[in-house]
Backbone bond lengths (Angstrom), bond angles and torsions (degrees), N, CA, C in turn:
res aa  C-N    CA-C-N  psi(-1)  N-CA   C-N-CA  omega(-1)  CA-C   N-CA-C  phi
1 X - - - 1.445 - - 1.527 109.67 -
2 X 1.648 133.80 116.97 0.977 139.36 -166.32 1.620 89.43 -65.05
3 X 1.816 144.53 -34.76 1.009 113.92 179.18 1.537 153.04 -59.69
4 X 1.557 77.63 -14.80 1.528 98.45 -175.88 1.619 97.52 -69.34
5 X 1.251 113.76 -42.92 1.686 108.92 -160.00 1.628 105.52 -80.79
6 X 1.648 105.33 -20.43 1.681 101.33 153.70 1.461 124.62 -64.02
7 X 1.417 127.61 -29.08 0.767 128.82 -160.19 1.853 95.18 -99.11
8 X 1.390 126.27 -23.42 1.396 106.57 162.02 1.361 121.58 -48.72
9 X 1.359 105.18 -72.78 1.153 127.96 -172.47 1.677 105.17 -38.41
10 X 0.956 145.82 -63.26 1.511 151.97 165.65 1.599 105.64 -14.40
11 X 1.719 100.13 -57.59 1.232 104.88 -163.46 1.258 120.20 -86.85
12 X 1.796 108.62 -0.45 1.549 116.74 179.72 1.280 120.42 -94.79
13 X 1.641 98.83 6.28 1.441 105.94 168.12 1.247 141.55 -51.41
14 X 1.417 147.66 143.24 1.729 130.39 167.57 1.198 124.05 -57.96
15 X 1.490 102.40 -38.28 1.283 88.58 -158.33 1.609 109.21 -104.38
16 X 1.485 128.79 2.08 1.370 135.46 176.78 1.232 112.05 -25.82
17 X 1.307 128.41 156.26 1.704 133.08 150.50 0.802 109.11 -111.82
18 X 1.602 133.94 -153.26 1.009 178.98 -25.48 1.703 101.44 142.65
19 X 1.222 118.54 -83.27 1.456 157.39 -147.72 1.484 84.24 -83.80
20 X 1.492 136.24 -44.29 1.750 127.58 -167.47 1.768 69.85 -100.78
21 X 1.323 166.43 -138.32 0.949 140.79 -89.76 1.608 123.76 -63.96
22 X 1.448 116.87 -9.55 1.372 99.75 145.07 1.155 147.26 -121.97
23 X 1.539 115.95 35.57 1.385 124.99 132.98 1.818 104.36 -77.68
24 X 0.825 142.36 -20.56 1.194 117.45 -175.93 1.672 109.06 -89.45
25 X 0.989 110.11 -23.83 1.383 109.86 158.55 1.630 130.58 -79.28
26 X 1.558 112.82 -23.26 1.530 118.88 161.46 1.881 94.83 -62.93
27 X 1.117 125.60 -60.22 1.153 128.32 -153.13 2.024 105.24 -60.15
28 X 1.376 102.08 -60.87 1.753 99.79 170.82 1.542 102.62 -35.45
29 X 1.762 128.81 -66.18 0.958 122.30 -155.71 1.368 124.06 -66.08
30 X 1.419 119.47 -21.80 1.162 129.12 147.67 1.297 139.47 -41.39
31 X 1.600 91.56 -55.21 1.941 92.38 168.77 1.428 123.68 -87.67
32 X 1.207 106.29 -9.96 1.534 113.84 160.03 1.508 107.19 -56.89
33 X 1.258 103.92 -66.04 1.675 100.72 175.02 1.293 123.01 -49.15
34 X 1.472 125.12 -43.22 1.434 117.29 170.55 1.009 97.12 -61.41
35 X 1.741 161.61 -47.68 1.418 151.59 -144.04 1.744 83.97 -81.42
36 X 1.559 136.63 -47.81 1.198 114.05 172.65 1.410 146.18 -57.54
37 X 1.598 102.52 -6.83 1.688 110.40 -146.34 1.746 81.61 -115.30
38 X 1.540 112.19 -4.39 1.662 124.69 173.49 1.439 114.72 -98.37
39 X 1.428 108.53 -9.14 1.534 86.26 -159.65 1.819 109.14 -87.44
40 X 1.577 134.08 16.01 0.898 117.76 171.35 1.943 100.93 -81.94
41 X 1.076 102.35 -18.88 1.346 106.74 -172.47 1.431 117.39 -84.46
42 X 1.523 119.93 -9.04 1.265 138.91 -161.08 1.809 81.64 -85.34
43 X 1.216 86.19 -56.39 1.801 109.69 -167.48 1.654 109.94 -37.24
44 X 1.265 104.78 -61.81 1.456 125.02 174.60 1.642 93.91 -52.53
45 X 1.402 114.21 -75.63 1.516 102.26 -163.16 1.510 144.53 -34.52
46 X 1.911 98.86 -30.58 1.405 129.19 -179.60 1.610 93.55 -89.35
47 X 0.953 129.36 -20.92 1.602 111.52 -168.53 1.046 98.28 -95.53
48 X 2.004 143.01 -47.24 1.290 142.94 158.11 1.705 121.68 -47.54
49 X 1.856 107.27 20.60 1.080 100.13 160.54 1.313 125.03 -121.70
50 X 1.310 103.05 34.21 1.576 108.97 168.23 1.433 127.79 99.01
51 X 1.948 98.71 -16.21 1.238 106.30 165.85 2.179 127.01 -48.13
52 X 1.489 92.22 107.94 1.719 107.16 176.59 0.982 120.30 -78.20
53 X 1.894 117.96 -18.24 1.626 111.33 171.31 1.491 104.56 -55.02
54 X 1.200 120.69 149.83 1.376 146.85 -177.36 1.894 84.76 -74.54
55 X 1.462 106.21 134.16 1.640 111.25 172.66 1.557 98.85 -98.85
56 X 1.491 86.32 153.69 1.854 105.43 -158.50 1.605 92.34 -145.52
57 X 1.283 133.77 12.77 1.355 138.81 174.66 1.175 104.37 -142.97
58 X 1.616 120.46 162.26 0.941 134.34 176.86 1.569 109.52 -121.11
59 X 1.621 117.39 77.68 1.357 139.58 -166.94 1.215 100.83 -49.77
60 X 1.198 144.22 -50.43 1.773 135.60 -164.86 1.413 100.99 -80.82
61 X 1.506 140.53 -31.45 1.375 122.14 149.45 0.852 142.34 -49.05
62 X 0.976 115.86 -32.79 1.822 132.74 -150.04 1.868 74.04 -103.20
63 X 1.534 134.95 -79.72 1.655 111.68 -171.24 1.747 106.24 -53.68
64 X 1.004 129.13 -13.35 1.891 106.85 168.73 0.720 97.70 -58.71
65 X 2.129 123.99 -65.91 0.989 105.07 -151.14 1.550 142.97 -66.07
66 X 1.704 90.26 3.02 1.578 97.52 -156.49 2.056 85.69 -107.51
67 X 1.221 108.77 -4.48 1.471 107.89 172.19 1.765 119.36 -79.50
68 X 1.486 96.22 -26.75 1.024 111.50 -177.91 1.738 116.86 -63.13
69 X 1.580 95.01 -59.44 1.285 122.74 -173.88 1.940 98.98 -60.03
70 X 0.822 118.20 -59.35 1.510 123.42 173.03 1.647 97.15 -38.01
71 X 1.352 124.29 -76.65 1.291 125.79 -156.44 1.554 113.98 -56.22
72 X 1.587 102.84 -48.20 1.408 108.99 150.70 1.428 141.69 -17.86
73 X 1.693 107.03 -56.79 1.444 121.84 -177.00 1.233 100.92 -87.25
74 X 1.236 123.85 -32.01 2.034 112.25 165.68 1.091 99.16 -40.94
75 X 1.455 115.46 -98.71 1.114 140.71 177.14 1.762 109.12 10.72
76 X 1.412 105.40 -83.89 1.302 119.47 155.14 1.495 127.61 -27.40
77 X 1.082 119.01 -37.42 1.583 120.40 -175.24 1.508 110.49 -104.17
């Protein structure tokens, strides 16, 4: 997820506080959530591209679930 590696970088800053690490952490968790509230549409997008392998996953679950689990462990930390 390119957010996560936005969200390093933010935090590998010098001069951050307090106050910029949690907007930058409201902000990941946010677009994480929009990346969840997309992923039936994500789903559609990759499959309307022509892919002929036969699907054997169910791609818009499997990214909730892993949106979930992310938002979760913020949360947590």
């Amino acid at each position: 997820m390119p957010e996560v590696d936005i969200l390093y970088s933010v935090l590998q800053k010098r001069d951050i506080d307090a106050a910029g690490i949690n907007r930058a952490m409201d902000v990941f968790q946010k677009n994480v959530g929009r990346l969840r509230e997309r992923a039936d549409v994500i789903e559609q997008e990759s499959g309307a591209e022509g892919n002929k392998r036969r699907k054997t996953t169910n791609t818009a679950a499997e990214l909730k679930e892993a949106c979930d689990t992310t938002i979760s462990q913020v949360q947590d930390r």
